[in-house]
C-alpha positions as CSV (number, residue, x, y, z in Angstrom):
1,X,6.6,-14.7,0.9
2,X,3.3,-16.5,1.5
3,X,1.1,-15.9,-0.6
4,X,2.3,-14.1,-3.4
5,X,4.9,-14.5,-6.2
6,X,7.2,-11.6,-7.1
7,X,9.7,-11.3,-10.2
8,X,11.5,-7.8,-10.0
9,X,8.3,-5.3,-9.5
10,X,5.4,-7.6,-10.4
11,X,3.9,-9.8,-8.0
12,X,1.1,-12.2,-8.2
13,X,-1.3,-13.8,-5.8
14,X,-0.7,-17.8,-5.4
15,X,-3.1,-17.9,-2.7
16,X,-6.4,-16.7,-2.4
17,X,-6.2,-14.6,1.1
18,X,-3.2,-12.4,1.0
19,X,-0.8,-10.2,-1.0
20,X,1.9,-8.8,0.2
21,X,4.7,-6.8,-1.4
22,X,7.7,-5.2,0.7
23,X,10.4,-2.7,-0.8
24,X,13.4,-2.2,1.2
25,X,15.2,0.3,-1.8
26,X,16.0,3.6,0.6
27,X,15.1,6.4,-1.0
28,X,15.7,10.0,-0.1
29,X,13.2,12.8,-0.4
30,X,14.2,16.5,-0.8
31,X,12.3,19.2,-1.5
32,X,13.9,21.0,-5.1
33,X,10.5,22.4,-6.9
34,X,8.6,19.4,-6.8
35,X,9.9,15.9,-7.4
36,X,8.2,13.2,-5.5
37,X,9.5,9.5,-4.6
38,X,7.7,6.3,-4.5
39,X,8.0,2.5,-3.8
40,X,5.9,0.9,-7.0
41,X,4.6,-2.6,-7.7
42,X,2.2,-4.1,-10.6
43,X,-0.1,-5.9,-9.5
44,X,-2.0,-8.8,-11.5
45,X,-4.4,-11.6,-11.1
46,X,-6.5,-10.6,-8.7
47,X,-10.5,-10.8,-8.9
48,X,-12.0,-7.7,-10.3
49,X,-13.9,-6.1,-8.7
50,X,-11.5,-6.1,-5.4
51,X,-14.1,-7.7,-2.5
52,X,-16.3,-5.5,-0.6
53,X,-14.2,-7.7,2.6
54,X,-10.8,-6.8,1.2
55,X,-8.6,-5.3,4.1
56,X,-5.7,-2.6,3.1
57,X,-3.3,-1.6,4.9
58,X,0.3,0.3,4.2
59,X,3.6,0.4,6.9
60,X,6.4,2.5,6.0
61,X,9.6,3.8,7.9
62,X,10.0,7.0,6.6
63,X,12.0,9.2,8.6
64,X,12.1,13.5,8.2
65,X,13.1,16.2,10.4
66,X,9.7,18.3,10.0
67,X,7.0,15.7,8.6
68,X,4.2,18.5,8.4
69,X,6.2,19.1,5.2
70,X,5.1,16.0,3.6
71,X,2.3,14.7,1.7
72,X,1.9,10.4,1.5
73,X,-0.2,9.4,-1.0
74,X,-1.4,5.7,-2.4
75,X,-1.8,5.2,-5.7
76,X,-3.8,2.3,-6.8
77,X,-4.0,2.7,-10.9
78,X,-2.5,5.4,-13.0
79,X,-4.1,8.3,-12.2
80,X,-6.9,7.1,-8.6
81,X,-4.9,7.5,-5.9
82,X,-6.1,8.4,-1.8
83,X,-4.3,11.0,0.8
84,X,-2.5,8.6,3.8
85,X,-1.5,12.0,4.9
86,X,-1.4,15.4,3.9
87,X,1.3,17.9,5.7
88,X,0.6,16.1,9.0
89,X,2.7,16.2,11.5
90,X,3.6,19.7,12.4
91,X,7.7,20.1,13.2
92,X,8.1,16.6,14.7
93,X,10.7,14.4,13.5
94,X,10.6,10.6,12.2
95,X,6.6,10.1,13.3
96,X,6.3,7.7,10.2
97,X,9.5,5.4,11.4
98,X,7.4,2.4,11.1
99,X,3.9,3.4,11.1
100,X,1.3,1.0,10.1
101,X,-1.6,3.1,7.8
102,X,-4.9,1.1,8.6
103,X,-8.6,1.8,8.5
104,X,-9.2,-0.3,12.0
105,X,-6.9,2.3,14.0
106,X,-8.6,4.9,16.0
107,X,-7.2,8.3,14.5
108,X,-5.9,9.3,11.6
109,X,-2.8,11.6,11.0
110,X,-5.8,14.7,10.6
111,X,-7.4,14.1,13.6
112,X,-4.0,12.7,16.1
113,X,-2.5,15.8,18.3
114,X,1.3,15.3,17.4
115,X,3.3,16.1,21.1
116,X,6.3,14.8,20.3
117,X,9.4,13.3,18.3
118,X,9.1,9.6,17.0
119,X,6.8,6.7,15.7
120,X,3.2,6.9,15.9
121,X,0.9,3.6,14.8
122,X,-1.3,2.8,14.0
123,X,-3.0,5.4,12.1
124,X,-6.0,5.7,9.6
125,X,-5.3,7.1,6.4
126,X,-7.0,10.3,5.6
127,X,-8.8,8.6,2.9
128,X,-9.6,5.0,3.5
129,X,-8.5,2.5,1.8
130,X,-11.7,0.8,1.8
131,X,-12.6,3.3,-0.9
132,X,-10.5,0.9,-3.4
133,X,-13.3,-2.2,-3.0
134,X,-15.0,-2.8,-5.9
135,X,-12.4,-1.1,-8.4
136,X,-10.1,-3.0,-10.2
137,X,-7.2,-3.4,-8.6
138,X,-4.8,-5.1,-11.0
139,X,-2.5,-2.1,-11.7
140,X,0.6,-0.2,-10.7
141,X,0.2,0.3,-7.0
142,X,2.9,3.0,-5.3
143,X,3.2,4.6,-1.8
144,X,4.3,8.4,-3.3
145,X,6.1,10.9,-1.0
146,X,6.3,14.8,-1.9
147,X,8.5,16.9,0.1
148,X,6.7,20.2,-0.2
149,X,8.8,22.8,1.7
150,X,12.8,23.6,2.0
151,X,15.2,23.1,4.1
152,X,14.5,19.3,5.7
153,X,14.9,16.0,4.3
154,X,13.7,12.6,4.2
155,X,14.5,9.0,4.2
156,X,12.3,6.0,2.8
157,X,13.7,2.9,4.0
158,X,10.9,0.5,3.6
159,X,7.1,0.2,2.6
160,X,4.9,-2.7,2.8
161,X,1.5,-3.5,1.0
162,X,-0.8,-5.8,2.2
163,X,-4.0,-6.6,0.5
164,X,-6.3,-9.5,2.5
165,X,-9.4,-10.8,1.6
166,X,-10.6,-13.2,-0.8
167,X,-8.5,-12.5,-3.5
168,X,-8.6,-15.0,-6.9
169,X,-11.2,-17.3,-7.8
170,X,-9.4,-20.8,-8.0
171,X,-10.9,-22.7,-10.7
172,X,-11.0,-26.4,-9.9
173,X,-10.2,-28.8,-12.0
174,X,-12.4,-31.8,-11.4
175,X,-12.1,-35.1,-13.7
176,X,-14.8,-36.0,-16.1
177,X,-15.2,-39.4,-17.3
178,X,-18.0,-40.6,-20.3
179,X,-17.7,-42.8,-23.2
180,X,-14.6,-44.0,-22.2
181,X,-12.7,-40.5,-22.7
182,X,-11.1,-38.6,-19.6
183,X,-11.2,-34.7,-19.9
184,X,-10.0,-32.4,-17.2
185,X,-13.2,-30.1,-16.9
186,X,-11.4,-26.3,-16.2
């Protein structure tokens, strides 16, 4: 991917404008008391405090049969996390299949009249994610589903992370000659 480097769950910007982590591991949600699913990454090397310019945004296909059963959350250290969307979506099926979650869109899932069965996108989270500039932002990230009611069930085939902005400081090395003696100046 350009501009990141990944190994197993960790990835690492290699360029300074974008990160990008994509899991494509389906998972299926089912309400049974209360155990959640999510798609997790660590994420290290980036400037801290995350730039006031840094853009956010989460896509996921996420299909269910009744999605006002579901709460989305993003989790962006151990225990911060903000609502993408909380019960939203009333008895419509699969309105998640592919929805980008972006602070630019018009409506969020709180304020969008669901009508019918399918994708909607783009939507605002219910929190924004611009609340996550200026934190640190090197930690496990995860896009966490909770099926909170019986009888329907869910399918997460892929999430996407995308954090843009200026993202590390690269340190140039510059070439310093005196005395004779070249040093590489870090």
């Amino acid at each position: 991917m350009n501009g990141i480097s990944c190994s197993s769950d960790t990835c690492v910007p290699i360029a300074t404008t974008e990160l990008q982590y994509t899991d494509i591991d389906s998972k299926t949600l089912s309400y049974d008391g209360y155990t959640p699913v999510s798609s997790s990454v660590l994420i290290t090397g980036i400037n801290y405090p995350l730039s006031s310019y840094a853009l956010i945004t989460v896509q996921m296909w996420f299909t269910h049969t009744y999605n006002g059963d579901c709460e989305i959350r993003l989790y962006y250290s151990t225990n911060d996390y903000l609502v993408i969307s909380n019960r939203r979506g009333s008895s419509y099926d699969n309105i998640f299949d592919g929805t980008l979650f972006t602070d630019s869109a018009s409506k969020s899932p709180a304020s969008y009249t669901f009508s019918k069965n399918g994708v909607v996108t783009p939507l605002k989270p219910e929190q924004a994610f611009s609340t996550i500039r200026g934190k640190n932002p090197n930690a496990l990230w995860k896009v966490w589903f909770s099926d909170n009611a019986d009888g329907d069930d869910g399918e997460i085939d892929k999430v996407i992370i995308t954090i843009q902005g200026k993202l590390i400081q690269l340190k140039l090395l510059q070439k310093v000659q005196y005395l004779g003696i070249t040093e590489l100046n870090k």
